[in-house]
PANURO-128339 format. One line per 4 residues: number of its first residue (from 1); their letters; for each residue x, y, z of N, C-alpha, C, O. Coordinates in steps of 0.001 Angstrom, whole numbers, m for minus. Example, Ala and Ser with C-alpha at 12.3 -4.5 7.8 and 13.67 -1.06 7.14 Angstrom:
2
1> AS> 13190,m5690,7800,12300,m4500,7800,13200,m3300,7800,14236,m3319,8465  12850,m2250,7080,13670,m1060,7140,12900,30,7870,13409,1138,8039
***
This chain:
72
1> XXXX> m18644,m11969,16640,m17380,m12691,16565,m17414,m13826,17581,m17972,m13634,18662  m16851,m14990,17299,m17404,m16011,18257,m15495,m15874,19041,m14508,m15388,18490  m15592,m16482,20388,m15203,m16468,21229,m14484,m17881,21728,m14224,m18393,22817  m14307,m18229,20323,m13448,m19926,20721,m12123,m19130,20505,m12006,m18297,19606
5> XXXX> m10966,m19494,21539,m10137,m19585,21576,m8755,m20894,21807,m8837,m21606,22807  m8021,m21022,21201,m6762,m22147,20879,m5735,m21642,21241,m5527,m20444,21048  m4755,m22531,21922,m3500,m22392,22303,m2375,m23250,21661,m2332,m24260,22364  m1197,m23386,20422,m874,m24022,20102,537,m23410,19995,741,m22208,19822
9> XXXX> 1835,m24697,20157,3140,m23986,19750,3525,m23376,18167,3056,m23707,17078  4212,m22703,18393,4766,m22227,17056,5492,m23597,16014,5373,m23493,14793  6194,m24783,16590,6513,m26135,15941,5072,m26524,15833,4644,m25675,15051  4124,m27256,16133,2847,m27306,16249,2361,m26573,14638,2268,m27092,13526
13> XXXX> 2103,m25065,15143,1154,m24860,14044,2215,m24956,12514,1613,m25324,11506  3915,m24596,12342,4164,m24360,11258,3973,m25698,10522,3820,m25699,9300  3978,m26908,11282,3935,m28371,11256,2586,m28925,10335,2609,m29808,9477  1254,m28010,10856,205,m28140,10580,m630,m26856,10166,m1796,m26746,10544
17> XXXX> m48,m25932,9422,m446,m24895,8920,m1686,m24896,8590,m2459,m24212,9260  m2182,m25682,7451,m3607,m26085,6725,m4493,m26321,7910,m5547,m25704,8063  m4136,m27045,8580,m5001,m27847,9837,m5500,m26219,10749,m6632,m25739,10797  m4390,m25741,11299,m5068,m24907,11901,m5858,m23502,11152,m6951,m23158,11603
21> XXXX> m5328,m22849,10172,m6125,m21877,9162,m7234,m22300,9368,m7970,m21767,10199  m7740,m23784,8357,m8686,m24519,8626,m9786,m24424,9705,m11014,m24494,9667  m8755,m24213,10811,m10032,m24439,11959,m10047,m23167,12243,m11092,m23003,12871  m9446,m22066,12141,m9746,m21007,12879,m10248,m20282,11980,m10349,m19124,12386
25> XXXX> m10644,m20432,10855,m11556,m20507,9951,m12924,m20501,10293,m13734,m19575,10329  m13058,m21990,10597,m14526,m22712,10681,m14885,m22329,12411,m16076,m22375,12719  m14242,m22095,13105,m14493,m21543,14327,m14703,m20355,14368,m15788,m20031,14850  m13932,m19440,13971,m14359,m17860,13890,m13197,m17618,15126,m13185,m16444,15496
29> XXXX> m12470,m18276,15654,m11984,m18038,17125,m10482,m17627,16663,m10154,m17402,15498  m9714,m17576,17689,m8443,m16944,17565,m7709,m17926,18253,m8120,m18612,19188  m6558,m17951,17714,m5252,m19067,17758,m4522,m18216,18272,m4279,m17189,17637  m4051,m18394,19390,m2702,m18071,20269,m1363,m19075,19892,m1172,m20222,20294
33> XXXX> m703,m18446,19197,739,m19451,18698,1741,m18689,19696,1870,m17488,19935  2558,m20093,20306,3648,m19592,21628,4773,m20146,21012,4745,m21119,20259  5906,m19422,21392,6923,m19772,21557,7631,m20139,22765,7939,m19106,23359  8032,m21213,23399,8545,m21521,24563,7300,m21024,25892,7627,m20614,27005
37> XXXX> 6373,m21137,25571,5144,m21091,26730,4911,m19326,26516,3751,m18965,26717  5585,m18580,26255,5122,m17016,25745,4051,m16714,24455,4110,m17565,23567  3289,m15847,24287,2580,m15999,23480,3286,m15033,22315,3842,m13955,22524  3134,m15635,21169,4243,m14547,19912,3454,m14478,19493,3636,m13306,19161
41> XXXX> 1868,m14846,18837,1415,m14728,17396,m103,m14774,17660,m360,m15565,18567  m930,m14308,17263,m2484,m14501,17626,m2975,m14156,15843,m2737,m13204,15099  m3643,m15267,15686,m4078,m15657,14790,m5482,m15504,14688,m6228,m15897,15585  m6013,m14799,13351,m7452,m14166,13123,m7911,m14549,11931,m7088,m14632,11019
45> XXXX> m9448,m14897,11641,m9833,m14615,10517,m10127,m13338,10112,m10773,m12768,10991  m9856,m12407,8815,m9659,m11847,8596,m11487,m10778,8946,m11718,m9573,9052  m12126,m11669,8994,m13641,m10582,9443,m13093,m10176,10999,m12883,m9032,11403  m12935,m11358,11705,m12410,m10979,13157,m11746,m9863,13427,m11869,m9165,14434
49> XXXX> m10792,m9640,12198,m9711,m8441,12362,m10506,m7176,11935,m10375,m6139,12585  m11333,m7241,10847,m11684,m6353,10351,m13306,m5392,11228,m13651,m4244,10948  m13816,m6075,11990,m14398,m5666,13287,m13592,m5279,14576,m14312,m4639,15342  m12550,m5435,14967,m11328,m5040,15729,m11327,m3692,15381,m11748,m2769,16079
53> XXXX> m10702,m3601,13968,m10210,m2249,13604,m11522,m1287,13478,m11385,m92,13738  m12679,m1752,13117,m13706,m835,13196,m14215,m986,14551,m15158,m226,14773  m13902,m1690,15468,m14219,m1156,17018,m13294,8,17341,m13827,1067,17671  m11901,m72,17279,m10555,794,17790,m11183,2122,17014,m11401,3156,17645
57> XXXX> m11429,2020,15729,m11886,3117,14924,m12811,4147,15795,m12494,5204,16341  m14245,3370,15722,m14765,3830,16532,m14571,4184,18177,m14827,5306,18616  m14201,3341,18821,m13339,3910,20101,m12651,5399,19858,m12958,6348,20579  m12009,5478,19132,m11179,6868,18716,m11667,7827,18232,m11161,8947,18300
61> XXXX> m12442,7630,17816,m13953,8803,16910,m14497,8793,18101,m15190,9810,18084  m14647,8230,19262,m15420,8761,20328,m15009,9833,21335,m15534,10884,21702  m13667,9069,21709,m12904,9854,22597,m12215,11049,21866,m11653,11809,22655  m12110,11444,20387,m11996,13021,20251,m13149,13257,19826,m13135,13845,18745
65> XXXX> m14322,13002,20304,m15858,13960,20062,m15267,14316,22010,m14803,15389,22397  m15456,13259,22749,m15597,13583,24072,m14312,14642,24292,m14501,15582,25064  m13178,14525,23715,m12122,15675,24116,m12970,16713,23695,m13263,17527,24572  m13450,16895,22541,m13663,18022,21722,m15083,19232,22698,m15307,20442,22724
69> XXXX> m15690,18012,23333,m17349,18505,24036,m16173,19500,25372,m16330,20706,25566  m15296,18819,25972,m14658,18958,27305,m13931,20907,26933,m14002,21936,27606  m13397,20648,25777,m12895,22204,25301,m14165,23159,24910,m13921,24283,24471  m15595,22697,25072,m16508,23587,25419,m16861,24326,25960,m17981,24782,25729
***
């Protein structure tokens, strides 16, 4: 997963929707959309997300093998 990351307002991206999809697309990176300098929205291509959830997955399949060894 590449590691470009963007910071853009929420007026900003709804303004330029295409534009940013577009790039966070062709970047592979993740879009941080703010509201008033807070961050509301983080924006993924959908492989990005879908390696996330099979990391957390796996994270969790680990730690109940390791609970499971500990009740040994």
């Amino acid at each position: 997963m590449a590691q470009t990351t963007d910071i853009t307002s929420f007026t900003k991206y709804r303004k330029n929707l295409q534009k940013y999809l577009s790039q966070t697309q062709e970047t592979g990176g993740l879009l941080f959309v703010t509201i008033n300098g807070q961050t509301e929205a983080i924006v993924l291509i959908p492989e990005a997300y879908d390696e996330l959830a099979i990391r957390a997955e796996l994270r969790e399949s680990l730690y109940m093998t390791e609970q499971t060894m500990l009740l040994l």
